[in-house]
MARBA-3410 file (N, C-alpha, C, O; in Angstrom, 1 decimal):
82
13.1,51.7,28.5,13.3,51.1,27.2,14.6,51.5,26.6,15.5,50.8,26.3 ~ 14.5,52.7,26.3,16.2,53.0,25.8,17.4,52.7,26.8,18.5,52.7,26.3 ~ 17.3,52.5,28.0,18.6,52.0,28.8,18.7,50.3,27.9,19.5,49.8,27.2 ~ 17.4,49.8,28.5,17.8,48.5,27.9,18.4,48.2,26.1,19.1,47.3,25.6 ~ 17.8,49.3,25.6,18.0,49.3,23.9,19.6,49.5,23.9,20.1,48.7,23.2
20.3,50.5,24.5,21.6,50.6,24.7,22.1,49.3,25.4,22.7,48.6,24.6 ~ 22.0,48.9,26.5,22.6,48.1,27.5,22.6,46.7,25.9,23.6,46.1,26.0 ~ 21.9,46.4,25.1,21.6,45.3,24.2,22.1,45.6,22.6,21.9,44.9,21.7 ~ 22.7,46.8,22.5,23.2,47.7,21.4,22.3,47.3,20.4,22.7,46.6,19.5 ~ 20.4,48.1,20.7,19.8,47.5,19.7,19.3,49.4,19.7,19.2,50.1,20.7
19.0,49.8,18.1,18.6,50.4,17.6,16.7,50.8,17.6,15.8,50.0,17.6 ~ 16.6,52.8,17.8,15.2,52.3,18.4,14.7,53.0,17.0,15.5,52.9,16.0 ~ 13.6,53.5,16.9,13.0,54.5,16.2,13.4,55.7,16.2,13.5,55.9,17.5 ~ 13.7,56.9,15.6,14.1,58.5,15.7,12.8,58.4,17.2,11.7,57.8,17.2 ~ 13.5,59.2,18.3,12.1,60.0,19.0,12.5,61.2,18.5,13.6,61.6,18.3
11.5,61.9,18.2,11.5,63.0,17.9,11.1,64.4,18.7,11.2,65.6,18.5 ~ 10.6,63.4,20.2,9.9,65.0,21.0,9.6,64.4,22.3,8.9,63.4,22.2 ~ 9.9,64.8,23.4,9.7,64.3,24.9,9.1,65.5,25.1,9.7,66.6,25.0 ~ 7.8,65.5,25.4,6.8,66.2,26.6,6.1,66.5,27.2,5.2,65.7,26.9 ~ 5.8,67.2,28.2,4.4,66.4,29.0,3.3,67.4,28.6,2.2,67.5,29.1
3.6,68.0,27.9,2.0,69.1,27.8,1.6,69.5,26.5,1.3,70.6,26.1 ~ 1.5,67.9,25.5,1.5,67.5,24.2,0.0,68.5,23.5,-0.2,69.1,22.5 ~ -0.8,68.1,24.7,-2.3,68.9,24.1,-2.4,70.6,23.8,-3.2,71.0,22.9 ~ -1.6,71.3,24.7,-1.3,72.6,24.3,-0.3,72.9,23.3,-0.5,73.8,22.6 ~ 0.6,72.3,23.2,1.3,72.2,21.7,0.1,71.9,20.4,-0.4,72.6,19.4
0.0,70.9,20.9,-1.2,70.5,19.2,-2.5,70.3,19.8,-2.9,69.2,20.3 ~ -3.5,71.6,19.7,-4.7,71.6,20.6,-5.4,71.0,19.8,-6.5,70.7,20.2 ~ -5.0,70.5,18.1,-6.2,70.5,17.0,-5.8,68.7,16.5,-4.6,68.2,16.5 ~ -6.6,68.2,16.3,-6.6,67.1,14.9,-5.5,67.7,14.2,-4.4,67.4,14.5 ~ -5.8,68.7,13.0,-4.9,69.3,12.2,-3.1,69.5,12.5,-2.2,69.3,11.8
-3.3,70.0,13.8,-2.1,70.2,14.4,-0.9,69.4,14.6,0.3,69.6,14.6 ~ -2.1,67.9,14.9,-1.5,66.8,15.1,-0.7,65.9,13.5,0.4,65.4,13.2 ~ -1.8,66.2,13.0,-1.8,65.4,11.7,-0.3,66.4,11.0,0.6,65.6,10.5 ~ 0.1,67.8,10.9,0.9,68.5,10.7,1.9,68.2,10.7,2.8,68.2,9.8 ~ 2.0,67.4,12.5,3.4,67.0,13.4,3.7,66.0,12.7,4.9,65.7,12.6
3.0,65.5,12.2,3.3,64.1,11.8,3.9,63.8,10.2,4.4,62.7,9.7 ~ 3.8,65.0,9.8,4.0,64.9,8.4,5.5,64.9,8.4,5.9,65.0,9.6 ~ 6.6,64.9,7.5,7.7,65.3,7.5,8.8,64.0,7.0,8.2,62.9,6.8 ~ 9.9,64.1,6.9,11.3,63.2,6.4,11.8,62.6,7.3,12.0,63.4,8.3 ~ 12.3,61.1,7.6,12.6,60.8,8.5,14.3,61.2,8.4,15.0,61.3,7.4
14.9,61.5,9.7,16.6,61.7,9.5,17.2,61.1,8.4,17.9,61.7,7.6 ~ 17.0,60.1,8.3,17.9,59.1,7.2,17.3,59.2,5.6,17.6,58.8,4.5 ~ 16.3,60.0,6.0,15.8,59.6,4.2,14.1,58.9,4.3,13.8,57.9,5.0 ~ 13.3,59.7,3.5,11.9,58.9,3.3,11.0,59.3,4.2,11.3,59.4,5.4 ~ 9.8,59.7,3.5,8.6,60.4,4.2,8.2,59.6,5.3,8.1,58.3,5.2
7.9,60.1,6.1,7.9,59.7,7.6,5.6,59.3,7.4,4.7,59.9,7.0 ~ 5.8,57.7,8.1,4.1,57.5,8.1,3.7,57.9,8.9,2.5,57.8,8.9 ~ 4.2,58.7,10.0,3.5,59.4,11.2,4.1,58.8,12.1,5.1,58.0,11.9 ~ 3.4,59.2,13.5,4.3,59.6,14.7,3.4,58.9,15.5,2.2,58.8,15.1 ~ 3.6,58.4,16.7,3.2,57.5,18.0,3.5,58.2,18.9,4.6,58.7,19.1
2.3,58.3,19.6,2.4,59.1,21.0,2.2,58.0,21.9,1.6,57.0,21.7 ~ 2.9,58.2,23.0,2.9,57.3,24.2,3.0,58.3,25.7,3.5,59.4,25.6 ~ 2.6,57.9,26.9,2.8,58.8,27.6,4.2,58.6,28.4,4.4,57.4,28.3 ~ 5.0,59.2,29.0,6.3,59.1,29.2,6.4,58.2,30.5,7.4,57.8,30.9 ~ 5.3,58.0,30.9,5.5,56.8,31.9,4.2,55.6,31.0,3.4,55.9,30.2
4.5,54.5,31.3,3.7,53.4,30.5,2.5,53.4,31.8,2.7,53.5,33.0 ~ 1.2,53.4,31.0,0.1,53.6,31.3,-0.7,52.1,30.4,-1.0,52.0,29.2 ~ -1.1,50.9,31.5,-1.9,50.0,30.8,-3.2,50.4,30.8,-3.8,51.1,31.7 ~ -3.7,49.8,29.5,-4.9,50.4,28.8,-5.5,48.7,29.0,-4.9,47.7,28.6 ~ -6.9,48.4,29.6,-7.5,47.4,29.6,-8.2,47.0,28.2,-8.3,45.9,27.7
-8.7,48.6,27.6,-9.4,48.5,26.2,-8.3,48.0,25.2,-8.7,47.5,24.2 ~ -7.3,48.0,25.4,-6.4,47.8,24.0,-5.6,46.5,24.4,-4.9,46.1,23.5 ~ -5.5,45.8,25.6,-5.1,44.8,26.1,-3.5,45.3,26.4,-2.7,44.5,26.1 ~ -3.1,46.3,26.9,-1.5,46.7,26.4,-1.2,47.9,27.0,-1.8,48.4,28.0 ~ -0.2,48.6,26.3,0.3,49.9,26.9,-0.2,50.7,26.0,-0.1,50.3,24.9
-1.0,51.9,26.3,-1.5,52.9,26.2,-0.8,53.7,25.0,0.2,54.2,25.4 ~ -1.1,53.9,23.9,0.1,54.5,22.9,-1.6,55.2,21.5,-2.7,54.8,21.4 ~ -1.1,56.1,21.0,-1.6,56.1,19.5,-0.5,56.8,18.7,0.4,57.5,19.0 ~ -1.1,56.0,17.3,-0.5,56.8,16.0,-1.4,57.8,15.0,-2.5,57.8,14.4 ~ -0.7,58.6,15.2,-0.9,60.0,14.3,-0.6,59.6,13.1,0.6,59.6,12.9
-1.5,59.1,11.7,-0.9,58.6,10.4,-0.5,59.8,9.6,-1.2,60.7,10.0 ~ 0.3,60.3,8.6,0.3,61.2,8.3,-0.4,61.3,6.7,-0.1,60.3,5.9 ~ -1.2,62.3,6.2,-2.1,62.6,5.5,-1.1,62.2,4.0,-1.3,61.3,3.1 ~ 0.0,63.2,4.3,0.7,63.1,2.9,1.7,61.5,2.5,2.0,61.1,1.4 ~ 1.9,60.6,3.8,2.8,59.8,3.0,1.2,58.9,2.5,1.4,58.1,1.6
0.0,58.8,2.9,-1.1,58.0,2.8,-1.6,58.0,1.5,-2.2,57.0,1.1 ~ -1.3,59.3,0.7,-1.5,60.0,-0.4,-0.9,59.7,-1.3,-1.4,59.3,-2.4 ~ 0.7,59.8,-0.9,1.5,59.6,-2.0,1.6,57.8,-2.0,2.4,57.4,-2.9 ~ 1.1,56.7,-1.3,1.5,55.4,-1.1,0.1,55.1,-1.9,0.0,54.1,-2.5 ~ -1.2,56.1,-1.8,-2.3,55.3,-2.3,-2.6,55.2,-4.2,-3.5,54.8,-5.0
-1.3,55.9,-4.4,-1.3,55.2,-6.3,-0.2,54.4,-6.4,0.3,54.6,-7.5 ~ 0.3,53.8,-5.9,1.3,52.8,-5.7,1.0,51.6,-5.8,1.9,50.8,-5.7
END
């Protein structure tokens, strides 16, 4: 995906973390939800983070590639008196 994103000089999302041993980093819900919180490079609270596995894995239940989002607690918070 990023060769082609380059080869088409099209702009992706911040990645923020390549790894393969994601569950010992963040063993917890909490951990996860943590990761997710934070400012995006350019400005503006970040809604959370998308995990994918580093090789594309089709998922029959979701019709697609295999991915979730981690929403984050605080921008959910600050968007729900808006």
């Amino acid at each position: 995906m990023l060769d082609i994103c380059s080869e088409l000089s099209l702009e992706t999302v911040p990645i923020e973390e390549i790894d393969t041993d994601l569950p010992s980093k963040y063993p917890t819900v909490e951990a996860l939800l943590a990761r997710a919180d934070g400012e995006y490079p350019r400005g503006g609270r970040k809604e959370g983070i998308v995990i994918r596995p580093v090789e594309p894995i089709y998922s029959m239940i979701v019709s697609g590639s295999l991915s979730m989002k981690v929403v984050s607690n605080k921008y959910l918070l600050k968007n729900q008196s808006e």
